[in-house]
N, C-alpha and C positions, 0 to 999 in steps of 0.2 A: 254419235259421240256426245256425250255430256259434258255440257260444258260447269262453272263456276255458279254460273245463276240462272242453273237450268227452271229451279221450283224455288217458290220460297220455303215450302218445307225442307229440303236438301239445305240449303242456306241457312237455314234452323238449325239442324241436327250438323252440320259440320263446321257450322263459326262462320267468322268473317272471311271473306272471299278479299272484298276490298271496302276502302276507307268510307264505301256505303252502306255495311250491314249494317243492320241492327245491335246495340251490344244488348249483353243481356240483361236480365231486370233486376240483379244483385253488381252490374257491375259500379256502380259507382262506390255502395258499400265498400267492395274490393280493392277499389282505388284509395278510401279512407283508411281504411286498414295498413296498406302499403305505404300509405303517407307515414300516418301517427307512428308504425312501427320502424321507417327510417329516423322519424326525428329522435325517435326514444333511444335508437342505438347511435346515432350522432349523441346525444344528451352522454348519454352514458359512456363513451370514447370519450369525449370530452371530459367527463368526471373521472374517468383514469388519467389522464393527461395531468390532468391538474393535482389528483391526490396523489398521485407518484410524485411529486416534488417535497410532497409533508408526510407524509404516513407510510409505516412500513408495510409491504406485500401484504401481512395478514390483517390488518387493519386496514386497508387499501379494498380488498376483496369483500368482508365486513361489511364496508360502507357501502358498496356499490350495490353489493345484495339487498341493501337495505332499500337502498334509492329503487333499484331496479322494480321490488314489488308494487311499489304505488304506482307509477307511474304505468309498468304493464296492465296492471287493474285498470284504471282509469282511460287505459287505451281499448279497451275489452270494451267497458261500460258504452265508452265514447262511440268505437263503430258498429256495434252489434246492437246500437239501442233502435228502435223503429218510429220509436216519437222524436219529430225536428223539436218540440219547445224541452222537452226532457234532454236529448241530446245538444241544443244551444247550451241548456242551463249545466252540464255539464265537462261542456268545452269549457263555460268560462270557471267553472270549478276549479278544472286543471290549469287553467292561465293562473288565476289564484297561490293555487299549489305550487307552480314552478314556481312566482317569483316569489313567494315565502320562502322556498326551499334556499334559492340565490341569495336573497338574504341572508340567510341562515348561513349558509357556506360564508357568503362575504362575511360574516361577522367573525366566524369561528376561523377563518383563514386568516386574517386582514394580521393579526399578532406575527403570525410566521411569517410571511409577504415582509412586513415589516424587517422581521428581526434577518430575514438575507438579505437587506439592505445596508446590515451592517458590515466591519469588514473582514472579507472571507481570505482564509490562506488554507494553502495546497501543501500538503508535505507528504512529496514521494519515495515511498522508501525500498531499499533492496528487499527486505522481506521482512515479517513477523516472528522466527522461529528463530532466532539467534537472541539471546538475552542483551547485547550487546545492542542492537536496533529496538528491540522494547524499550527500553530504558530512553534511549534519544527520544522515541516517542513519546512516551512519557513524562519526559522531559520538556515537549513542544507541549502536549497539549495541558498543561498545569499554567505554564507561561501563558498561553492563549486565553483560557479560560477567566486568569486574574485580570488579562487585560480587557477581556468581555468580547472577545473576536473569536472567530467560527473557525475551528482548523477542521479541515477533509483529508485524511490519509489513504496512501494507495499503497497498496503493498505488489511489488512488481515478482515478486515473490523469483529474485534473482534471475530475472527476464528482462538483459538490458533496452531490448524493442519497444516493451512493455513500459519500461519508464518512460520512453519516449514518445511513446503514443497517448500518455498520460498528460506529460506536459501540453502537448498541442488539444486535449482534450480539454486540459485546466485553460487553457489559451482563449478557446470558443465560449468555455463556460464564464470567463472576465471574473474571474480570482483577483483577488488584489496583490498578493505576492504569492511566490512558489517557495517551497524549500526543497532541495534535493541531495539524498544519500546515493550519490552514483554508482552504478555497479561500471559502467564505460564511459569513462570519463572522455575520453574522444570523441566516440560515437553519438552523447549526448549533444556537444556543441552546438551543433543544429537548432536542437528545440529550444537551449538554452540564450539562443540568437533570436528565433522566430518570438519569444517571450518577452525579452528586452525591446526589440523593434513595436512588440505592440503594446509597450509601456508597463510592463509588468516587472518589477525586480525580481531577480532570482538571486537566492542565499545559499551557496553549497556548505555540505553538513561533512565532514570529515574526508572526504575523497576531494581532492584539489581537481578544478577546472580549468581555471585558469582560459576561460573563455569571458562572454558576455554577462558571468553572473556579477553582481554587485558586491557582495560578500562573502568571503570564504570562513567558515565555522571548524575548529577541530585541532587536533594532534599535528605537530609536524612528525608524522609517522615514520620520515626517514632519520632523522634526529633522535627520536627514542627508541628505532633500530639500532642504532648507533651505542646506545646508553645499555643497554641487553646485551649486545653482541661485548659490550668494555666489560660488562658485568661476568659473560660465560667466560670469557677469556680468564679474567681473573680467578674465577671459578677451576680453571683447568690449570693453570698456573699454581694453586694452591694444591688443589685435590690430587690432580692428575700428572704431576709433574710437566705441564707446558705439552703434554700431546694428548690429542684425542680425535676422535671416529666422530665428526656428527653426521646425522641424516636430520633433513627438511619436511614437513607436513606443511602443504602452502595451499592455495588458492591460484593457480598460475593464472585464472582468466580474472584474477581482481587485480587492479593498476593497487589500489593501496598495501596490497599484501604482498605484494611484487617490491613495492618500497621498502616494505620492511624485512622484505628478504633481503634487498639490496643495503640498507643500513646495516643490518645485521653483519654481515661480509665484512662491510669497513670498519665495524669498530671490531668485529672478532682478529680480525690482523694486524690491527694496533697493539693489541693487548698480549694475543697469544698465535704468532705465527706460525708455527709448527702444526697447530691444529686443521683439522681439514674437512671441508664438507664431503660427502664420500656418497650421498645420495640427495636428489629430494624429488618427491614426491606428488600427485596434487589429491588432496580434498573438498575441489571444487568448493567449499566453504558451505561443506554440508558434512554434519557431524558422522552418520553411519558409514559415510563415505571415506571420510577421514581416517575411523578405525578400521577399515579395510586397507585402504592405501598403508596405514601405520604400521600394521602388522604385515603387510606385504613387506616392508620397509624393515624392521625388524627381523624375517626370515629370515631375508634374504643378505642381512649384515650381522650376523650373529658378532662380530668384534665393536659393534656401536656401544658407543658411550653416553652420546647427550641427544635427544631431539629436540629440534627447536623449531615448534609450532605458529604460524602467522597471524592465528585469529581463534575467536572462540571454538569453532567447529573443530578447527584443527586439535588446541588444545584437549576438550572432552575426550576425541574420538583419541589422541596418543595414551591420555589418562588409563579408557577401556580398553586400547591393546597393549600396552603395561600391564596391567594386571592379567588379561585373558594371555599373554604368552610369557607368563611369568616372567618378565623382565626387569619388575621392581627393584632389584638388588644391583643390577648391572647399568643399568640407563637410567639417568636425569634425565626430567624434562623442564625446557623454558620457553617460556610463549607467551600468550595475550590474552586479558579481558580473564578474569574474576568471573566465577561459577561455583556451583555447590561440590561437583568432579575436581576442579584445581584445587577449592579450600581441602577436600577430603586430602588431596596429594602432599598439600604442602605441608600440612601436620603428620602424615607418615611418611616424608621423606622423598618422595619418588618425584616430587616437583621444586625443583630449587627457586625459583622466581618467576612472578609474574608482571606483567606490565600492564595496570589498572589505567584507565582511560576513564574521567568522569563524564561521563555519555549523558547523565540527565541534563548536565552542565551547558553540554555541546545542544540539544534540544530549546534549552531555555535560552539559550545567549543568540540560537537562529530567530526564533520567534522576537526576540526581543529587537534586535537587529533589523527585521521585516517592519518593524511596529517604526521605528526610527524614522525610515529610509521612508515608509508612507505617510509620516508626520511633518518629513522635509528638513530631517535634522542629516549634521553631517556623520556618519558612521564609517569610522577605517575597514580597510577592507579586508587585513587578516584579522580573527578574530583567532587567537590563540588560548587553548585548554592544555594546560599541564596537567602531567603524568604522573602515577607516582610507583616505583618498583617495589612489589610486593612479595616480603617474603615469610618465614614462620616467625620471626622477629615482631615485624609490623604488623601481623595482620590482622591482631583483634579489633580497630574498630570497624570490621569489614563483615564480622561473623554473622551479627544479626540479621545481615541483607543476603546473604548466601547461605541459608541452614538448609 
């Protein structure tokens, strides 16, 4: 039987048996090579880490290509060379080379490093595609900008987990304050507590909390349901002799469009009792969806007289089932938040009023609000935006922003 270390030729030809062979006559080379190619891919992990904080993906990617050829070069040169004074004088080349390069980093970073020192606010929003949340954003980061503070938006893109996960992300990341447009204004609590407890004020943007945030920014949205619903009333008092068919285009999973449903109710029974809501509907507060539900809505009431929409989405999507089921001539519609779809309506008719919301307002007065509260001034905590009901009357100075 053969054992392990029968010959020292077998021990040759099949490696090390045990911690006594021989290694072979390129292994320490081997070993340099494995060295210098861990540190280069630590070097390089490490210069991802770091440029992911300043640089976008493609300029992140860029760089590191850039970094990566020297330094693989130089790792080449380094283990494959056979001369130690040619190979010294090359280690110390690359010692060289690295801390030029650190230099060079530190110098070209040291500006950014710096400028996230200044201070940062978080503004989380339900989504990007409603012109109605543009505009707030818009609104925050003009106000941000003049004050010289860094605003990071998130768009939860009507994912109310998603805000939530944000805030406790902005929490680790040590924000200086949060802003938030809640899609659940319950479910958010939470975050809005864990935020507070680790010293961060939170400012809510138009959806009341009515938890731990500091400051509430926006509409009292039941109040100017209230002011729409006095307005359709009268509307049907006039027009319709005191009766009418409405159907609802709402948002049933948003608490604020839920308010202005509920507004809506009490001032429409002040005004015009006899009238009656006869459907509604939801449009999740996404416009394709809305004119689906609308013209569902429509179908299926063919004696409908008014729809009265909760929010921008709703609005649009009643506008395009109006026109796609020819109902122009028989249904009014009244709703919310100003678009290029409502101005087209309210000039031919088919839109009797709208309820404007100045949203950049609400944007600017969070931000500014944040800016206060982190200065250690005192800031009340409803922060109230008036409305104003828009109809073909008033609307010209609104045209130029909705063409």
């Amino acid at each position: 039987m053969t054992d392990c270390g029968a010959t020292s030729n077998t021990r040759h030809q099949i490696g090390a048996c045990d911690s006594r062979t021989e290694k072979p006559a390129d292994y320490r080379k081997l070993r340099r090579i494995k060295a210098m190619r861990w540190l280069a891919g630590l070097a390089e992990e490490m210069a991802h880490i770091l440029l992911s904080l300043f640089l976008n993906a493609e300029d992140k990617l860029t760089f590191v290509f850039f970094l990566r050829q020297p330094v693989n070069r130089f790792t080449d040169l380094i283990c494959h060379s056979g001369n130690r004074t040619r190979r010294m004088a090359m280690l110390r080349l690359s010692k060289r080379f690295t801390l030029t390069l650190g230099a060079v980093l530190a110098l070209a970073l040291s500006p950014m490093i710096q400028a996230q020192t200044g201070t940062r606010l978080a503004l989380v929003q339900v989504n990007q595609q409603a012109l109605y949340f543009t505009q707030i954003t818009q609104g925050a980061q003009a106000a941000a900008k003049a004050a010289g503070a860094e605003l990071v938006v998130f768009n939860a893109n009507d994912n109310p987990s998603a805000q939530n996960d944000a805030i406790e992300a902005y929490i680790q990341d040590k924000v200086d304050a949060i802003l938030v447009c809640a899609i659940d204004v319950n479910g958010i609590k939470p975050a809005v507590s864990a935020a507070a407890q680790a010293g961060i004020p939170v400012v809510a943007i138009d959806a009341v909390i009515d938890g731990d945030n500091a400051v509430q920014v926006g509409v009292d949205n039941r109040e100017a349901a209230r002011q729409i619903g006095q307005y359709t009333g009268e509307y049907i008092n006039r027009e319709l002799a005191g009766k009418a068919s409405i159907g609802v285009v709402g948002a049933l999973g948003s608490y604020v469009q839920n308010l202005r449903l509920d507004g809506f109710r009490e001032g429409l029974a002040k005004t015009a009792s006899q009238a009656k809501i006869v459907n509604t509907v939801d449009g999740n507060n996404v416009q394709d969806t809305a004119q689906a539900a609308a013209e569902n809505l429509l179908t299926a009431n063919p004696e409908l007289q008014i729809i009265y929409a909760t929010g921008e989405p709703a609005l649009i999507g009643s506008v395009a089932a109006s026109v796609s089921q020819g109902a122009g001539e028989r249904v009014r519609i009244f709703g919310w938040d100003l678009s290029s779809q409502a101005v087209q309506g309210l000039d031919d008719g088919s839109v009797a009023v709208v309820v404007q919301q100045n949203t950049q307002a609400m944007g600017k007065t969070a931000v500014e609000s944040a800016l206060s509260l982190l200065a250690g001034k005192t800031v009340a905590r409803e922060q109230s935006i008036p409305v104003t009901l828009v109809t073909k009357a008033n609307l010209a100075p609104y045209r130029a922003e909705f063409k």
